[in-house]
N, C-alpha and C positions, 0 to 999 in steps of 0.2 A: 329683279327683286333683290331687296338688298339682305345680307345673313348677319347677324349677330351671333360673334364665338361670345359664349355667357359660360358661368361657373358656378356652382350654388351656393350661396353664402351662405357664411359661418354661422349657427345659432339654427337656419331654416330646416325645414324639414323634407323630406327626398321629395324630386318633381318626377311626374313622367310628362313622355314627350318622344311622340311618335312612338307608343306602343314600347318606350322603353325607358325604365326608372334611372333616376340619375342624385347620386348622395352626397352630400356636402363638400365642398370643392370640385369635385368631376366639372369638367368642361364637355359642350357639346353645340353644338351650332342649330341654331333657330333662325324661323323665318320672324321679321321684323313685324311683319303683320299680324302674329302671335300672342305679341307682346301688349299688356295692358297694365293698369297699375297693382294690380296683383300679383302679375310673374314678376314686374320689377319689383314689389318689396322683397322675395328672396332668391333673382338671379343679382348676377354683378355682369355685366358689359366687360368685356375684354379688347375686344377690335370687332370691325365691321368691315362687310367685305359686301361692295357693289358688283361681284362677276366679272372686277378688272382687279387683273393682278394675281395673288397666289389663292389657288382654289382649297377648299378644305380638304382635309387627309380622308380618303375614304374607310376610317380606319378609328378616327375617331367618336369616342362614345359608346366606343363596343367593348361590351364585359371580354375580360379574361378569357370565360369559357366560350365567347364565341368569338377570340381572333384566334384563342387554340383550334377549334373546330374548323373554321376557316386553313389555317396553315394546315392542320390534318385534311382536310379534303384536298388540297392544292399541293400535297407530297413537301410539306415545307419543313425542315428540320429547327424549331427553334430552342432546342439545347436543352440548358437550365434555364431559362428566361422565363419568370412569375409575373412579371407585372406585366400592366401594360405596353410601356413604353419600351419595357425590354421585347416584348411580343411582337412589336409592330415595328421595332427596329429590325432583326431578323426577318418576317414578312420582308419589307423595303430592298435588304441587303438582296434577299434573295431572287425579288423581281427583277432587280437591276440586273442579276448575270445572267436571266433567261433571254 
């Protein structure tokens, strides 16, 4: 089944999607089969991914407070790190040395 990495256009209003809201630019990956002329007037298509080649971050589209909560259950020290992508870089770094 094929996934669409989408992001929420500028101007639209927050989607949910799979029990979790997502606000103007967030990216998150959807099934294609989702998709209708209503999601697309305010997601935007980023790439598309048939199951060959790089699989998605299992990491992407989770709020702050749950890749904190995630690294706190999983003994994971991520610093100063606020955002996201600081969040999930530190998770990364640290899976790698286990």
């Amino acid at each position: 089944m094929t996934k669409l990495l989408v992001s929420v256009k500028k101007g639209s209003f927050p989607v949910r999607y799979n029990g979790e809201r997502f606000s103007v630019g967030e990216e998150f990956m959807i099934d294609e089969k989702h998709l209708n002329k209503n999601t697309m007037e305010v997601l935007e298509t980023i790439e598309e991914n048939d199951g060959g080649g790089k699989q998605p971050n299992e990491f992407e589209g989770k709020s702050v407070e749950e890749l904190k909560a995630y690294a706190e259950e999983h003994g994971i020290d991520i610093g100063k790190a606020t955002t996201e992508e600081g969040i999930i870089k530190k998770i990364e770094e640290a899976q790698k040395t286990e």
